[in-house]
Structure formats: C-alpha cells, structure tokens
C-alpha positions in Angstrom: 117.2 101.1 121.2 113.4 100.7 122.0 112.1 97.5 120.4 108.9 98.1 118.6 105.7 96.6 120.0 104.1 93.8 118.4 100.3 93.8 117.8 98.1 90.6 116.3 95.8 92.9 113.9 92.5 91.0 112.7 93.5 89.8 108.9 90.7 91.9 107.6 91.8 95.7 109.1 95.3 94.1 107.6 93.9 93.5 104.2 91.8 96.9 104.4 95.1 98.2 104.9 96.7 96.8 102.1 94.0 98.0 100.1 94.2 101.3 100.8 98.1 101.8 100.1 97.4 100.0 96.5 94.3 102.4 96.1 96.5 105.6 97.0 99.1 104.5 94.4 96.8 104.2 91.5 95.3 107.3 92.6 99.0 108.6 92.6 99.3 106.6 88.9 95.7 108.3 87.2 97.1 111.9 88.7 100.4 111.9 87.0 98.7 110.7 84.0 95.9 113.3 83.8 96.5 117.5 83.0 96.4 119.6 85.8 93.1 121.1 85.8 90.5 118.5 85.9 88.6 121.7 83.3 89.8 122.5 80.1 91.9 126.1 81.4 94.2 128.3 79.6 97.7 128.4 80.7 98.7 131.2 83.0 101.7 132.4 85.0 102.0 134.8 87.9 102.7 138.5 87.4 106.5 139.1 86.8 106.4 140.7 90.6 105.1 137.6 92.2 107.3 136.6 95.2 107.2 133.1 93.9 107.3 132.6 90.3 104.9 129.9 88.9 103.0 128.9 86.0 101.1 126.5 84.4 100.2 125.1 81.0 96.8 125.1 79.2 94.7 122.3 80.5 92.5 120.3 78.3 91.1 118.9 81.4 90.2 115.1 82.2 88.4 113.0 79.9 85.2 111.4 81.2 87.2 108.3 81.9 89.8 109.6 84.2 87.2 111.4 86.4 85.0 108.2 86.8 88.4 106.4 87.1 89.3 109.1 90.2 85.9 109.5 91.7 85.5 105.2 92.3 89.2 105.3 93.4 88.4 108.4 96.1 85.3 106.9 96.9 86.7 103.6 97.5 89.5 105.2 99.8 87.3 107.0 101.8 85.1 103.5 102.6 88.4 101.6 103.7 89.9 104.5 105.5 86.7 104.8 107.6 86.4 100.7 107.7 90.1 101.4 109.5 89.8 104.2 111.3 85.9 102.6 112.9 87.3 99.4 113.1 86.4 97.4 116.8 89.7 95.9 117.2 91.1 100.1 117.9 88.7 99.2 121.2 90.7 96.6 122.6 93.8 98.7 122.7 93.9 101.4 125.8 93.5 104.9 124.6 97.7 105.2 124.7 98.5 102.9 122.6 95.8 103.5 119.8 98.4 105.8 118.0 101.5 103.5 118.0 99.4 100.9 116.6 97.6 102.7 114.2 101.2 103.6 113.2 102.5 99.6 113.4 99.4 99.0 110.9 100.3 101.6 108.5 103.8 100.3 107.7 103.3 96.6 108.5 103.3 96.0 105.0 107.1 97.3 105.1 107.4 95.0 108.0 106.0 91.6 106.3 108.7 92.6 103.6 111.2 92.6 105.8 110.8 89.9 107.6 110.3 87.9 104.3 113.7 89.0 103.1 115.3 87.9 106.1 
C-alpha cells in the first residue's frame, strides 16, 4: 500500500479550504429548505409516455431572503474557490504533483480528524 504524500499547505489556502466546505454545506442546508423552482411554477409531470416518469409540485418559489441568502453564499464560494485554485503556493509544486495535492487539501480536513481521534 502506497503511503500518501505529505504536503505543509500555507494556514491560509487551509482555512480557505475549510471555508469553502462550511459554505457548500449551508448552501446544501438553504437548498433543501427552499421549493424547487427559485419562481412561483405550477406543478407538472411528464406525459404518461415519457421514458422516465417524473414530476414536480407547484412552486411558490424563494422568498427574497433565501435568494439573497444563496446569491452571498455562491458569491462567497466562487471568491474562495478562485482564492484556492490562484493560490501561489500551487507554484511551488511541479506541474505533477499539482493534482495530488490539490486532492490532499480537499480532504485534509478528514485527515486533521483523524489524526485527532487517534
């Protein structure tokens, strides 16, 4: 079994990435919360010949809150994903190993549990 390389990320691309997983689950959160249809819609369903059955509810749509509650969360997840993605330290790194690292970074929050719990 390969043992997994070890990388000493700068503690702000760490805390961007912490950020951005807590701003994806609230995202997730307001988007089980709110209707489907971000517009007030009438429900539908496919025709009865439809090769996959599917319908849908009507929609009151999202009240102003939720929208401005989703458009500062999106907005804010776009700014740390490019703070991440632009971020100088990814320079340091030859080309080759850019992925496996970006990969270490996105579940080193899974690692730091881990390694607390043991």
């Amino acid at each position: 079994m390969a043992v997994a390389a070890s990388y000493d990320f700068p503690q702000n691309l760490t805390d961007a990435q912490d950020e951005l997983r807590q701003v994806r689950a609230a995202l997730q959160t307001v988007y089980r919360r709110v209707p489907w249809s971000v517009d007030p819609l009438d429900a539908w369903e496919t025709h009865e010949n439809a090769w996959r059955q599917s319908s849908r509810p009507a929609s009151p749509g999202w009240d102003p809150q939720d929208a401005a509650e989703v458009a500062r969360l999106r907005k804010r997840e776009v700014e740390l994903a490019t703070a991440i993605v632009t971020h100088t330290y990814w320079s340091s790194l030859a080309p080759a190993d850019v992925l496996a690292a970006r990969d270490a970074l996105k579940h080193h929050h899974e690692q730091q549990l881990a390694d607390a719990s043991s």
